[in-house]
C-alpha positions in Angstrom: 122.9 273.0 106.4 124.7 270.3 104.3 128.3 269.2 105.9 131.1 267.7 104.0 132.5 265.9 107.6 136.0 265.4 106.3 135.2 263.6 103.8 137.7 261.6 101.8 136.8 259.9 98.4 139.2 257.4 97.1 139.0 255.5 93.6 142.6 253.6 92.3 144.7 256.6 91.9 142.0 259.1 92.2 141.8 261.1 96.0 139.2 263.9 96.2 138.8 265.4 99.9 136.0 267.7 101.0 135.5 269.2 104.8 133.2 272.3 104.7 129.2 273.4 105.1 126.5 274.7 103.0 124.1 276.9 104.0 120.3 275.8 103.3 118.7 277.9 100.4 122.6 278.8 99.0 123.4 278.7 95.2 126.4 277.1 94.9 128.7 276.7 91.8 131.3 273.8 91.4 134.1 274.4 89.1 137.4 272.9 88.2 139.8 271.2 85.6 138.6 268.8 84.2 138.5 265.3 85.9 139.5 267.0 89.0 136.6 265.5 91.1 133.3 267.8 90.3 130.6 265.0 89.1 132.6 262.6 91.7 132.0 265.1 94.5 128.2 265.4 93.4 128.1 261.7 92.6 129.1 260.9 96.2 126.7 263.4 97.6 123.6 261.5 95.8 124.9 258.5 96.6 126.2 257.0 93.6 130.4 256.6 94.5 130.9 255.6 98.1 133.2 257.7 100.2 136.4 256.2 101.8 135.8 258.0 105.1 134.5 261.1 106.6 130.9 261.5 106.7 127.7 263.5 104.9 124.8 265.4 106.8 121.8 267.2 105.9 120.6 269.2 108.7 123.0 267.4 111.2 121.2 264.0 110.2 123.9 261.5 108.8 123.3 260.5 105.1 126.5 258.9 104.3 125.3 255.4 104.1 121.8 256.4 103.2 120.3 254.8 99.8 120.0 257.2 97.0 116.2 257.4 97.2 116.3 258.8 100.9 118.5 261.1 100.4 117.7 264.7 100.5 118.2 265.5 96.7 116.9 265.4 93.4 119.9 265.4 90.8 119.8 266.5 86.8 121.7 265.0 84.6 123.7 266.9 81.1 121.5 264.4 79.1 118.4 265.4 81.2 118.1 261.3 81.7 114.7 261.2 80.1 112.9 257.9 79.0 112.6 257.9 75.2 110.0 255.6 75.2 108.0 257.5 77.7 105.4 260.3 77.3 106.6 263.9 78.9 103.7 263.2 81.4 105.1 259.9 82.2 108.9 260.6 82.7 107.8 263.3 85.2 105.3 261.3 86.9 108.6 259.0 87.8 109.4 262.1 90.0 105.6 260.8 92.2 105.8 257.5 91.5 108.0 255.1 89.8 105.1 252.4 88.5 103.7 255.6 87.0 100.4 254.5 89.1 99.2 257.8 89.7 96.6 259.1 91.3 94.1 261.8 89.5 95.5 264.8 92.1 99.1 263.1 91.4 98.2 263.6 87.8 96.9 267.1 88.2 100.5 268.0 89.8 102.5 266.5 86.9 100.4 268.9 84.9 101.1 271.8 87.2 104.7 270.9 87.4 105.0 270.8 83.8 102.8 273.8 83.5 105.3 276.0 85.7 107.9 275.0 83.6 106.2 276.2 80.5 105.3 272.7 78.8 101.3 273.1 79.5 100.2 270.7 76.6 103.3 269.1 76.2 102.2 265.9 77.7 101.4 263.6 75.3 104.7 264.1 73.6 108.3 261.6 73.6 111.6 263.3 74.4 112.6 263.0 70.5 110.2 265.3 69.5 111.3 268.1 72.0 114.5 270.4 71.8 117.2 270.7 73.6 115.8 272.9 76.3 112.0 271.7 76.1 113.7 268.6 77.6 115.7 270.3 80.2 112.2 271.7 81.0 111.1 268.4 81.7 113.6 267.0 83.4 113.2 270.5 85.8 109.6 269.7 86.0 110.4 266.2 87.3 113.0 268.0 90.1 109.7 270.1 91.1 107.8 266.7 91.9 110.5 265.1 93.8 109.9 267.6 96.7 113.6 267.0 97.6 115.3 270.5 99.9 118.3 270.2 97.5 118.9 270.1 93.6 122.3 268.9 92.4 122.6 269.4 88.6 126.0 268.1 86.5 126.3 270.6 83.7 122.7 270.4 82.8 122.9 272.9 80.2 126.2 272.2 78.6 124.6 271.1 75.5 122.1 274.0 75.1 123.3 277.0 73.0 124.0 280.8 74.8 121.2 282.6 74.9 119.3 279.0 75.9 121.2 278.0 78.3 121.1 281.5 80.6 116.9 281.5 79.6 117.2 277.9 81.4 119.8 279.0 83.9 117.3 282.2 85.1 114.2 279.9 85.2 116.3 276.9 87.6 117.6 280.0 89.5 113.6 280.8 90.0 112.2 277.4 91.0 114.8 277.1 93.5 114.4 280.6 95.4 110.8 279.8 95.2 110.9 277.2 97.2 114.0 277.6 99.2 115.9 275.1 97.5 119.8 274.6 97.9 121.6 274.1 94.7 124.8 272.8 93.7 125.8 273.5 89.7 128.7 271.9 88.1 129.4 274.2 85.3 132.8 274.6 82.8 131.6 278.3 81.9 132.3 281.0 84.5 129.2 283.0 83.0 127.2 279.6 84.3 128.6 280.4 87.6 128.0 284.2 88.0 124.4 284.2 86.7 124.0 281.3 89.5 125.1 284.6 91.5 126.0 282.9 94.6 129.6 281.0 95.9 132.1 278.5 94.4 132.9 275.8 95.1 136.4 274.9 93.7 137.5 271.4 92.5 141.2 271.2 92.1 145.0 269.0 93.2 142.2 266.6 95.1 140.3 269.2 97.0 137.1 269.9 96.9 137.8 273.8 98.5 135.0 275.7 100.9 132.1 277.4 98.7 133.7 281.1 98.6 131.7 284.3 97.0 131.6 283.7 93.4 132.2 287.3 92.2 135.6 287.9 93.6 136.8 284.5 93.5 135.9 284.2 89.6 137.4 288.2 89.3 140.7 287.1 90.6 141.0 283.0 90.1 143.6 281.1 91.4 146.7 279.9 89.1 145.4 276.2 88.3 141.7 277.7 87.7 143.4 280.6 85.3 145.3 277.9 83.1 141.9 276.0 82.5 139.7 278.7 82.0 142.8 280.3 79.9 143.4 283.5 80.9 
């Protein structure tokens, strides 16, 4: 179970609140206007933006002051935050070990990772010479090697085209149910959110609402969530 403890985020001007629970294993989809709070939310979930009060748990154990590196997560970024200057087999062996000092089974897993995600012989290779989706591959491969009980990805296929970006969408959706992951998706395209075929979470007037079933929510959307998506 992940718990947003009544949670308040505050930044100048900006006030996001947040007081609801996840269930472990749930595919959730976080959507909203933009600069309503959705990478701020997720942001303050790994760690990255302190929150005002309130607190976070993960299975009733308190993370809110926990660095990012303990916490319960593994988060991929629009950009897939890959080292250009780094081999594929290297920028996911920073999922095992940072030095990159890996062992010959740590090694044999960075292969399996990357073989899972369909980049078997891909190793050798630097981000520039992969596409768009080769190096969301990668940056899923290096998700798989952090052994983390919950994925938290900002819009990681915003920059991939259609038909990409629901192959990519299926095989995230895949990893995760095989290993009883619980996601979180920030996502600007409904269709993102029902393929994710699980609840909402809307961002919106500085609340972060309960997740809700994604179906009927996105079938009959609330006013401010209408005007964005513009219908």
């Amino acid at each position: 179970m992940l718990t947003f403890d009544k949670v308040e985020i505050v930044q100048g001007d900006f006030s996001l609140s947040a007081d609801f629970e996840i269930e472990a294993g749930a595919m959730v989809s976080v959507i909203g206007p933009s600069g309503a709070g959705k990478s701020t939310l997720l942001s303050a979930l790994a760690g990255f933006v302190p929150i005002t009060s309130g607190r976070i748990l993960w299975e009733g154990v308190d993370i809110t002051k926990a660095a990012p590196a303990d916490r319960p997560l593994a988060m991929v970024f629009q950009d897939s935050n890959l080292f250009p200057h780094l081999t594929v087999a290297q920028n996911v062996g920073l999922g095992v070990k940072p030095s990159l000092k890996l062992t010959a089974q740590e090694q044999a897993r960075v292969a399996e990772a990357l073989a899972r995600v369909g980049l078997a012989g891909y190793e050798g290779r630097k981000p520039a010479a992969l596409s768009g989706g080769q190096r969301s591959r990668v940056a899923l491969a290096r998700v798989l090697l952090r052994d983390k009980p919950v994925m938290v990805l900002d819009e990681p296929f915003a920059a991939l085209g259609p038909a990409l970006r629901v192959e990519m969408l299926a095989l995230m959706v895949e990893i995760a149910q095989e290993r009883g992951l619980t996601v979180l998706m920030v996502t600007h395209d409904p269709k993102d959110a029902r393929q994710l075929d699980g609840s909402t979470i809307l961002v919106a007037d500085g609340v972060a609402h309960a997740p809700v079933p994604t179906g009927p929510f996105l079938d009959a959307p609330p006013d401010v969530l209408r005007v964005y998506l513009g219908n």
